[in-house]
C-alpha positions in Angstrom: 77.2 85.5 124.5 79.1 88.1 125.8 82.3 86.5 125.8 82.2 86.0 122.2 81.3 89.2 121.6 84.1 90.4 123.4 86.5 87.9 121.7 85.7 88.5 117.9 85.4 92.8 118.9 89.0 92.0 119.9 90.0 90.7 116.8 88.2 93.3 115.0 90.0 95.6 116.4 93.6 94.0 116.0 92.1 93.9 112.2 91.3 97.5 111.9 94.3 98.7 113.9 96.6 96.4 111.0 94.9 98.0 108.0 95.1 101.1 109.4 99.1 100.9 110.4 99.5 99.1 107.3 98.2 102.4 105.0 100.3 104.5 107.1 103.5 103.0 107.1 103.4 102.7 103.5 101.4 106.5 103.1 104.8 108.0 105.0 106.8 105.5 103.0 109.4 102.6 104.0 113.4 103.7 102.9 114.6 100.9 100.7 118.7 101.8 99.8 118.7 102.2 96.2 120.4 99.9 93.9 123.0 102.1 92.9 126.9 100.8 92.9 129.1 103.0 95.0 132.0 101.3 94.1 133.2 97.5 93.2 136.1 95.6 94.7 139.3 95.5 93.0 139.5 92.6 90.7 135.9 91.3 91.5 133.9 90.5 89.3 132.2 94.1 88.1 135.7 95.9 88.2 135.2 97.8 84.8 131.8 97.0 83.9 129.8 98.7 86.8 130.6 102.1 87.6 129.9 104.3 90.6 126.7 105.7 89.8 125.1 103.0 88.0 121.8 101.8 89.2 121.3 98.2 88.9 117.5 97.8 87.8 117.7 94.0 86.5 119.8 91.1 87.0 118.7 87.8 85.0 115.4 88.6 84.9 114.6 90.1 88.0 113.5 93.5 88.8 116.0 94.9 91.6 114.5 97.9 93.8 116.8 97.7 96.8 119.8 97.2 97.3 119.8 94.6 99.3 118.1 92.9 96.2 121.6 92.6 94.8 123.6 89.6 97.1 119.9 87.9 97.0 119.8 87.3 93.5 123.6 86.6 93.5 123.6 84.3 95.8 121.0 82.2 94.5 122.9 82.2 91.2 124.5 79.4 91.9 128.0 81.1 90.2 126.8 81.4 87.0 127.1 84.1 84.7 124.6 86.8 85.3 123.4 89.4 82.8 122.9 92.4 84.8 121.1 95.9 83.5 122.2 99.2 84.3 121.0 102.5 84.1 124.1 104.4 83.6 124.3 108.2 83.1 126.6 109.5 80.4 127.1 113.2 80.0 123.6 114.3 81.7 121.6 111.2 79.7 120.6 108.3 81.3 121.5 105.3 79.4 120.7 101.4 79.5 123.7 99.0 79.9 123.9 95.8 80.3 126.7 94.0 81.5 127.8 90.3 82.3 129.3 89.3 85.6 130.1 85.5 87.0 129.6 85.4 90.6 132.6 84.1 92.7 133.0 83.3 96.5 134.3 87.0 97.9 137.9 86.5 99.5 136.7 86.9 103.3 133.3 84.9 103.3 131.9 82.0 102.0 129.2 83.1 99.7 128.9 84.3 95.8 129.2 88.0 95.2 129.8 89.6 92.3 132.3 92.6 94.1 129.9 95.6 94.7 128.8 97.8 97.4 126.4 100.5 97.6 126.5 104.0 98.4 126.0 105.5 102.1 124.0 108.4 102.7 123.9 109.8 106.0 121.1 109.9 108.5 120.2 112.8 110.5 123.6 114.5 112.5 123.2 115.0 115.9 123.9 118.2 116.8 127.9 119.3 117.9 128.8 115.5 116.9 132.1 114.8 115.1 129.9 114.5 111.9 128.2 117.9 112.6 131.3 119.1 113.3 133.2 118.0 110.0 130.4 119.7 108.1 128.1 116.5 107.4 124.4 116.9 107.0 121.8 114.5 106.5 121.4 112.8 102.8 125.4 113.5 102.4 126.7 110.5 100.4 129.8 109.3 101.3 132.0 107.8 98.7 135.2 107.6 99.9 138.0 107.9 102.7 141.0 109.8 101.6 144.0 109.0 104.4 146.4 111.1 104.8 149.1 109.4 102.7 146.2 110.6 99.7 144.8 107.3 99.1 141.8 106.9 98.7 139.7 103.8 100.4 136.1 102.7 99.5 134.3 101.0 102.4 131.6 97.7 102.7 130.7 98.6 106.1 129.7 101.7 108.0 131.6 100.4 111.1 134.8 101.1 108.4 134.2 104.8 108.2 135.1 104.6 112.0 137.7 102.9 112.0 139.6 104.2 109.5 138.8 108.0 111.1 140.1 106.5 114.2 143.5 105.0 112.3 143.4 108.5 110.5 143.2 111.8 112.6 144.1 113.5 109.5 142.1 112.0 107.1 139.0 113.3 105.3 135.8 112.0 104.2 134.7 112.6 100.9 130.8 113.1 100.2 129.1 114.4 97.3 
């Protein structure tokens, strides 16, 4: 009697508690990194055909909405060629592109990629940190490194930016 009726309140409330965290998270909204290309790897696969900017909506025919979307579908590709679509803005006007890509193994890993990363925006800055500092503020997207000899490096990783600020004293970060 009563022990049941403590068990299945119990689970009622792990049930209502669910639903209601459920509507929540998804009410205040869950950050998924959009699908757009920050930059592609010199001579991969996209060199020339995706562009920084471009927002990858389909590949095959799959709908991509994150980023992270991207080295799923690639990777289960099995290297073949991939028809990928693009939204692509060209003076002001958003414009559909599509493009074909072959997936290749990338030259430090073992698994297909077709030679993009995304873009990364910032996080909030802790105040009177470096990036405070150097004038970053949150939703700042970085697109490049510019060292001090002028060239300019893309990154894959975040743990990159540090390092090459670290190799770099005098370099600069480049945002839009």
């Amino acid at each position: 009697g009563q022990r049941a009726l403590i068990l299945i309140g119990g689970v009622a409330v792990n049930t209502l508690f669910a639903i209601v965290a459920f509507v929540v998270a998804f009410w205040l909204g869950v950050p998924f990194p959009s699908p757009e290309i920050g930059y592609t790897v010199r001579g991969g696969p996209s060199e020339g055909k995706m562009l920084p900017g471009d927002r990858v909506v389909k590949i095959n025919d799959q709908e991509i909405i994150a980023f992270s979307d991207i080295p799923q579908v690639v990777a289960f590709s099995g290297g073949r060629e991939l028809t990928v679509g693009l939204k692509r803005i060209v003076d002001g006007v958003s414009k559909d592109v599509t493009v074909k890509v072959a997936a290749r193994k990338g030259e430090s890993d073992r698994f297909l990629t077709i030679g993009v990363y995304g873009l990364f925006v910032l996080a909030p800055i802790e105040k009177d940190s470096t990036a405070d500092k150097l004038g970053l503020r949150k939703g700042d997207r970085i697109v490049s490194f510019k060292q001090k000899n002028g060239k300019r490096t893309p990154f894959s990783r975040p743990s990159e930016i540090s390092q090459l600020a670290l190799e770099n004293p005098n370099g600069q970060i480049e945002v839009e």
